[in-house]
MMTF fields as JSON, N, C-alpha, C and O atoms, coordinates in Angstrom:
{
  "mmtfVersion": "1.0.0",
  "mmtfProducer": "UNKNOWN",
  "numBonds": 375,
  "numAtoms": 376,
  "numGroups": 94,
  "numChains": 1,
  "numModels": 1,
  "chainsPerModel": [1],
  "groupsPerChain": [94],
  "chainIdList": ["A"],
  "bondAtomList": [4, 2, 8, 6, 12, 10, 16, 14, 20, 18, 24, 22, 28, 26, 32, 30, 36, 34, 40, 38, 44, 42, 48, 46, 52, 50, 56, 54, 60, 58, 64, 62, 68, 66, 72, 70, 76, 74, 80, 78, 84, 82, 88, 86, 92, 90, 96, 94, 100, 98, 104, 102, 108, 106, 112, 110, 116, 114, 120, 118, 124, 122, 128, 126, 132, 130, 136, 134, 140, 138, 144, 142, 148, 146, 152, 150, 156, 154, 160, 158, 164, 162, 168, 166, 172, 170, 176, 174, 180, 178, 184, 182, 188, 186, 192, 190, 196, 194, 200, 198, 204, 202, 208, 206, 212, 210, 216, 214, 220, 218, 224, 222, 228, 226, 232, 230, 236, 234, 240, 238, 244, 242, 248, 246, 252, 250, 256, 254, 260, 258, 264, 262, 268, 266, 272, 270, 276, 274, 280, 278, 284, 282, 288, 286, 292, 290, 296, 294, 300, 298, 304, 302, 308, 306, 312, 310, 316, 314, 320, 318, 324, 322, 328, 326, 332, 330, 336, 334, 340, 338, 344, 342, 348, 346, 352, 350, 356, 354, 360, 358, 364, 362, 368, 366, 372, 370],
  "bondOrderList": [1, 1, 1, 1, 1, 1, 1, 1, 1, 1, 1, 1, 1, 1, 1, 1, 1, 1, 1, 1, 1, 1, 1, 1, 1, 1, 1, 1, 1, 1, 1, 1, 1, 1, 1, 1, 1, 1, 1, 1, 1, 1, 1, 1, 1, 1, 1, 1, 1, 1, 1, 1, 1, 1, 1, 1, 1, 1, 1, 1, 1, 1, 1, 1, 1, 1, 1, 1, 1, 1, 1, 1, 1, 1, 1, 1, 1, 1, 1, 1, 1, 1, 1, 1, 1, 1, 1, 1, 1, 1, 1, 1, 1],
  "groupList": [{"groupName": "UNK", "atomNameList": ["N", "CA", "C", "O"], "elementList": ["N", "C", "C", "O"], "formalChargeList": [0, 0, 0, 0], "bondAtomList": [1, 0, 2, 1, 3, 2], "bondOrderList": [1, 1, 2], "singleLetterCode": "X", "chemCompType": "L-PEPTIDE LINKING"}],
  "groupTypeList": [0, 0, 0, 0, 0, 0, 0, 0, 0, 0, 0, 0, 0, 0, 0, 0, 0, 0, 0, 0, 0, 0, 0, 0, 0, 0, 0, 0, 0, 0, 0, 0, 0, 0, 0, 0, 0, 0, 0, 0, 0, 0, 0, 0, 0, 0, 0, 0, 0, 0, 0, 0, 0, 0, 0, 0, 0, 0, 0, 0, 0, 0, 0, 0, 0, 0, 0, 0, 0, 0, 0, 0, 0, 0, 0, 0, 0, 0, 0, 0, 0, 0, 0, 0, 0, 0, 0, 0, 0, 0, 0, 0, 0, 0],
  "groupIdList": [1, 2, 3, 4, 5, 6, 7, 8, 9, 10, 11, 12, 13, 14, 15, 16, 17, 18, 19, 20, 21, 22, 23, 24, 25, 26, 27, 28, 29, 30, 31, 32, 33, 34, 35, 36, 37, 38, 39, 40, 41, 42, 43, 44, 45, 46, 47, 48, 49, 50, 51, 52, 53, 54, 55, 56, 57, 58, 59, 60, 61, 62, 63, 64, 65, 66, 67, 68, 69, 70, 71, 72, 73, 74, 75, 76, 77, 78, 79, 80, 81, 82, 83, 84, 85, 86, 87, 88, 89, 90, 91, 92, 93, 94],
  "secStructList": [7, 7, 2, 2, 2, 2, 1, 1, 1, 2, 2, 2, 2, 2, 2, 2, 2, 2, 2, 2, 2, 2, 2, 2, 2, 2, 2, 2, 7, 4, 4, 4, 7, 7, 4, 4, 4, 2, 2, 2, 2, 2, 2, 2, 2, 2, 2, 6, 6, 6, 6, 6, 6, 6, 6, 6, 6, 1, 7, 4, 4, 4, 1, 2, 2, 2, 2, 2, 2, 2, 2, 2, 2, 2, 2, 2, 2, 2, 2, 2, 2, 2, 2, 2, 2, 2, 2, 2, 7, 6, 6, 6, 7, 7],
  "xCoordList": [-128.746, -129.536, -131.009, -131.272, -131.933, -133.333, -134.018, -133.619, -135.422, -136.357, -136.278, -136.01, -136.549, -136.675, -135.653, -135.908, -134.139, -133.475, -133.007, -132.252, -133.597, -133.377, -134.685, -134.535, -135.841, -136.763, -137.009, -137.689, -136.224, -136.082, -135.198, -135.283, -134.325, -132.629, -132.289, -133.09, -131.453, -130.909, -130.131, -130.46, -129.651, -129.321, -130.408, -130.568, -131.194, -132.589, -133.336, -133.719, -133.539, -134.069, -133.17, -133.546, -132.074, -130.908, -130.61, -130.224, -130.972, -130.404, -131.781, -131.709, -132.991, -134.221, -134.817, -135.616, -134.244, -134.136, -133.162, -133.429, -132.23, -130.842, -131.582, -131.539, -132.436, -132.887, -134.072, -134.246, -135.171, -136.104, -136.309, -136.961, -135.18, -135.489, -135.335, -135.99, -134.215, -134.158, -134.703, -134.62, -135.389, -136.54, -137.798, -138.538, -138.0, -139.152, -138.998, -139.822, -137.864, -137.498, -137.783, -138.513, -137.209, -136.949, -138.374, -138.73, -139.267, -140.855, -141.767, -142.857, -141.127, -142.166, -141.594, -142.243, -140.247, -139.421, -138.319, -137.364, -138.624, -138.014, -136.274, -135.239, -136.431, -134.636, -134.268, -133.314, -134.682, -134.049, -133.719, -133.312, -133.812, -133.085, -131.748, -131.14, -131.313, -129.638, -129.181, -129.858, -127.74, -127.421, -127.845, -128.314, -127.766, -128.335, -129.188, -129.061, -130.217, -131.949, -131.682, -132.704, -130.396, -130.366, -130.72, -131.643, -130.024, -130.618, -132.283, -132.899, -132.769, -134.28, -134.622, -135.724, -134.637, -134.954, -134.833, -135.734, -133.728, -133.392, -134.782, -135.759, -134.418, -135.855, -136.702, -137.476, -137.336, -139.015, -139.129, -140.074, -138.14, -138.268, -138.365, -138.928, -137.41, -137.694, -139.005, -139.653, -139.532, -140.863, -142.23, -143.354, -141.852, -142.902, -143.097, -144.203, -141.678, -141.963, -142.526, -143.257, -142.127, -142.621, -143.829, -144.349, -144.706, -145.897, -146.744, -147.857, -146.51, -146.755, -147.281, -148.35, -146.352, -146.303, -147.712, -148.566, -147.354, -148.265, -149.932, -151.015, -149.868, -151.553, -151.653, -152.117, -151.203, -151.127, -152.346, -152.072, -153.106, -154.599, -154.175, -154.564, -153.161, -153.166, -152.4, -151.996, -152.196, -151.954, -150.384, -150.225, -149.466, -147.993, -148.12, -147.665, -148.538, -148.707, -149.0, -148.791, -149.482, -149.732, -148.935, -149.138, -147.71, -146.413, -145.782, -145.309, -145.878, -145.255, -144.83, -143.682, -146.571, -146.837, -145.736, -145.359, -145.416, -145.096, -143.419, -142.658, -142.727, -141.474, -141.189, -140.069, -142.052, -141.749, -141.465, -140.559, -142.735, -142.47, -141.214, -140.827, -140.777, -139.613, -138.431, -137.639, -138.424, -137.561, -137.325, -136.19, -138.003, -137.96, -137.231, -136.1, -137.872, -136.878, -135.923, -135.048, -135.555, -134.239, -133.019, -131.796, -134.089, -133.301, -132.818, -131.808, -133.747, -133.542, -132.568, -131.823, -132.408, -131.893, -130.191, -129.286, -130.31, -128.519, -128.407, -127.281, -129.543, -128.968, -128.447, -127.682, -129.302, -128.933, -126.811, -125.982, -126.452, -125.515, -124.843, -124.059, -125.187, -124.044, -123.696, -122.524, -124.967, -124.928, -123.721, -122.713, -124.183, -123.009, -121.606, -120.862, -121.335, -120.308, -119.944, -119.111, -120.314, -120.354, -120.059, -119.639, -120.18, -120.043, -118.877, -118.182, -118.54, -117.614, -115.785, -114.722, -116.118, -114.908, -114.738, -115.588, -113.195, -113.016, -112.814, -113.179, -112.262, -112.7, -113.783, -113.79, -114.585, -116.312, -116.896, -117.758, -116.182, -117.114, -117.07, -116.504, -117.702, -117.87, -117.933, -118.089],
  "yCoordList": [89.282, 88.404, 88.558, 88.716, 88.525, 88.772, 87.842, 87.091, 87.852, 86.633, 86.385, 85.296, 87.544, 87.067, 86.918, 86.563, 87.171, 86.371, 84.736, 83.942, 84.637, 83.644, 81.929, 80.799, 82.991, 81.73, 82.257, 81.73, 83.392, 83.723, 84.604, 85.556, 84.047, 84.721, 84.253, 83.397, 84.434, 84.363, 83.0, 82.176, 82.499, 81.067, 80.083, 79.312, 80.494, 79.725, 79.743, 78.594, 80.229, 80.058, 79.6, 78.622, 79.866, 79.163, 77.339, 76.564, 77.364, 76.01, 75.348, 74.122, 75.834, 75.563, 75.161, 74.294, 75.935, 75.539, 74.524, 73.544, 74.69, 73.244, 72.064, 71.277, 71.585, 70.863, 70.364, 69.197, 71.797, 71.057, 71.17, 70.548, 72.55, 72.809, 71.492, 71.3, 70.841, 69.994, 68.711, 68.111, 68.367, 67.158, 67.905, 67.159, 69.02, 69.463, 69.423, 68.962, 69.947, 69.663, 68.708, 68.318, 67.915, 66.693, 66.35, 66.53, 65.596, 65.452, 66.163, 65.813, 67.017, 67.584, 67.004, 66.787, 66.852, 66.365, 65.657, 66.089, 64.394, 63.221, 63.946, 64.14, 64.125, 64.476, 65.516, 66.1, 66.015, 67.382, 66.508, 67.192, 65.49, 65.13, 64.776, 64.0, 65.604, 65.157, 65.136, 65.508, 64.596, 64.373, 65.392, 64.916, 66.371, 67.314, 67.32, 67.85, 66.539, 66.062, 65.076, 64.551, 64.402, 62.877, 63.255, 62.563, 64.525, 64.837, 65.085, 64.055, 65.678, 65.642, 64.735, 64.844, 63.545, 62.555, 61.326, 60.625, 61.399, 60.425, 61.234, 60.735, 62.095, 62.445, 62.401, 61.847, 62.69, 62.48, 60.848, 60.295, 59.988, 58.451, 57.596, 56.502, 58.468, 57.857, 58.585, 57.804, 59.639, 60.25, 59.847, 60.334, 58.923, 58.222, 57.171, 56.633, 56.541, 55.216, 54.921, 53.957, 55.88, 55.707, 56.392, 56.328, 57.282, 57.693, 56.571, 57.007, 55.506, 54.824, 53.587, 53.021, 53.51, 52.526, 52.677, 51.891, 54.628, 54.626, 55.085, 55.11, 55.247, 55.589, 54.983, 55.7, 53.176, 52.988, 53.428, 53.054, 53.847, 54.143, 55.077, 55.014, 56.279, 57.542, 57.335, 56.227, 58.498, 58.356, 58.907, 59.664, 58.709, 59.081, 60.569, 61.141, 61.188, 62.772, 63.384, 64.596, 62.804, 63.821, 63.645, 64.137, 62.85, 63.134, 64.783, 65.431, 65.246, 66.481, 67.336, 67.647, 67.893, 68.902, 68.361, 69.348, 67.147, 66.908, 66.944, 67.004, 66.907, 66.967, 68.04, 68.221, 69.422, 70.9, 71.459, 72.275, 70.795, 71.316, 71.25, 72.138, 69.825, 68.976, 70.003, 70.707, 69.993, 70.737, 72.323, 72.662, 72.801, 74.051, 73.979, 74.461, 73.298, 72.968, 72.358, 72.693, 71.423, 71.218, 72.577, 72.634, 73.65, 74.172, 75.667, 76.342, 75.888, 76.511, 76.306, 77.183, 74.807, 74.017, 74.498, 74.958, 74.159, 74.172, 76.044, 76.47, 77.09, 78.432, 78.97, 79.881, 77.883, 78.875, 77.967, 78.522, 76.969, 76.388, 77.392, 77.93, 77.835, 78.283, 79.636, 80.009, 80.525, 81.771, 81.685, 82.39, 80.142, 79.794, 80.107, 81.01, 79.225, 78.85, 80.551, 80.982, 81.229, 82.506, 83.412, 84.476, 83.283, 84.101, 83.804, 84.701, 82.718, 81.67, 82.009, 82.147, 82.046, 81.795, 83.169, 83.77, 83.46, 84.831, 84.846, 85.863, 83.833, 83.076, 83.307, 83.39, 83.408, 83.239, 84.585, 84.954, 85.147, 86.977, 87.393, 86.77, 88.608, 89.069, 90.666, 91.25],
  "zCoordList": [81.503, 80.662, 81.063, 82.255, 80.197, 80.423, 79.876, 78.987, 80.546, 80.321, 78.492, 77.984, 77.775, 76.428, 75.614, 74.463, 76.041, 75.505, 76.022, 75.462, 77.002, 77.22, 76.281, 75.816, 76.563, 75.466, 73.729, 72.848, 73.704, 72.259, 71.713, 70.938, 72.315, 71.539, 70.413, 70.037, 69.708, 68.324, 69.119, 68.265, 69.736, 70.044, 69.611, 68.665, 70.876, 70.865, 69.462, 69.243, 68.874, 67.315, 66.668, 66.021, 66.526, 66.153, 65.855, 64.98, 66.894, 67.323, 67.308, 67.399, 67.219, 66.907, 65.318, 64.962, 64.745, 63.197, 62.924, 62.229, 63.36, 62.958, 63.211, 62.266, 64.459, 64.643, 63.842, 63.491, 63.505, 63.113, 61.326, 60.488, 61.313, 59.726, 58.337, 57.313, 58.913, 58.006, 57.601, 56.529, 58.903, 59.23, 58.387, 57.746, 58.373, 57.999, 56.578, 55.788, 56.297, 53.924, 53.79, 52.879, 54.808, 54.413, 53.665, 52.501, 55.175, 55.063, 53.883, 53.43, 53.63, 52.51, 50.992, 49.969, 51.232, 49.336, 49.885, 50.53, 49.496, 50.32, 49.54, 50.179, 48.479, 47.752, 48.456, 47.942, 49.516, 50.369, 51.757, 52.696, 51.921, 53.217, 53.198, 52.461, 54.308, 54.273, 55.568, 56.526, 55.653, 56.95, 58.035, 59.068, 57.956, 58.447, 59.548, 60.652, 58.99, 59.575, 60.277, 60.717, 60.694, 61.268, 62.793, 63.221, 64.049, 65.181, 64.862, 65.135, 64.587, 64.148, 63.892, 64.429, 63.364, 62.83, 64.267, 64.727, 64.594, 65.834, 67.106, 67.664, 67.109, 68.261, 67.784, 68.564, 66.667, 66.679, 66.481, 67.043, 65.647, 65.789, 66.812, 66.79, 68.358, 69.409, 69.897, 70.594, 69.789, 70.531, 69.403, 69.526, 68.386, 67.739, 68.218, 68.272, 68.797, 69.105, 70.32, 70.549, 71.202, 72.981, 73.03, 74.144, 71.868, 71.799, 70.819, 70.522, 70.376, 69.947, 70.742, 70.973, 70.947, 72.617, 73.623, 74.032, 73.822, 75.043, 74.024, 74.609, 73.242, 72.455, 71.326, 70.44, 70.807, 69.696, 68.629, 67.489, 68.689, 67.992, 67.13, 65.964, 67.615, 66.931, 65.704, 65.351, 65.016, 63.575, 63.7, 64.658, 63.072, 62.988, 62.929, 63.919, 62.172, 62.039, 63.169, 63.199, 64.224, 65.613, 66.452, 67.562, 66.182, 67.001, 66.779, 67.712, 65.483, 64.748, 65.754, 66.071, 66.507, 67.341, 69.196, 69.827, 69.74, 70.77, 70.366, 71.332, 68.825, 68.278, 68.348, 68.826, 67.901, 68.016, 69.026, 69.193, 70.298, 70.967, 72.214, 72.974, 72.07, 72.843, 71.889, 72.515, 70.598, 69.864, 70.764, 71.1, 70.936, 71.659, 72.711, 72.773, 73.756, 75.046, 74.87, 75.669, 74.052, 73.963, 73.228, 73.356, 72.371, 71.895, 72.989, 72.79, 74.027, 75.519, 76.165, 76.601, 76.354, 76.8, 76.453, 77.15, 75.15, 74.461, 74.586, 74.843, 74.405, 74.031, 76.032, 76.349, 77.101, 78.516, 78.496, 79.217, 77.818, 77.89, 77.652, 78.433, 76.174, 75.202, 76.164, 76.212, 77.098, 77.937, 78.425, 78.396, 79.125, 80.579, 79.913, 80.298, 78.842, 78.23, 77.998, 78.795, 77.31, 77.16, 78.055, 77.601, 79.527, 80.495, 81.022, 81.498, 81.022, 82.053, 81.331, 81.937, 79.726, 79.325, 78.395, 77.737, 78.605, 77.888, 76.445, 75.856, 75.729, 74.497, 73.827, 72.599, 74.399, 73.965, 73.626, 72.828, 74.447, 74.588, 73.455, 72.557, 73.271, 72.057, 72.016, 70.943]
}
């Protein structure tokens, strides 16, 4: 396994879009949200609310950029799992 599949493997983008693609339809044409968007939706609602909290002044729209980027590491996060999971079990291989 190597550094760049590990922060940009077909997991990691993967599981990077599931998360943010459908929060993003959503936001642009309210009739494109679907269950889909509810993990996306539950994290940027809690990282609006505790950025809210700590800078109430700012405007809702500049959470976006701290959602993408938490989106990323979480989506790192799930693709070094899926590796493990992948290495560990003979099921998985490919």
């Amino acid at each position: 396994m190597n550094v760049r599949e590990v922060f940009a493997g077909r997991a990691v983008w993967g599981s990077y879009l599931a998360l943010v693609g459908p929060l993003v339809l959503g936001a642009l044409d309210n009739r494109l949200m679907t269950p889909l968007a509810l993990p996306g939706y539950l994290v940027f609602t809690l990282g609006s609310a505790v950025g809210s909290r700590l800078f109430p002044t700012l405007e809702l729209w500049v959470f976006w950029a701290p959602f993408l980027v938490g989106s990323y590491v979480v989506s790192v996060v799930l693709a070094a799992g899926y590796r493990v999971l992948q290495k560990t079990f003979v099921a998985f291989k490919y």
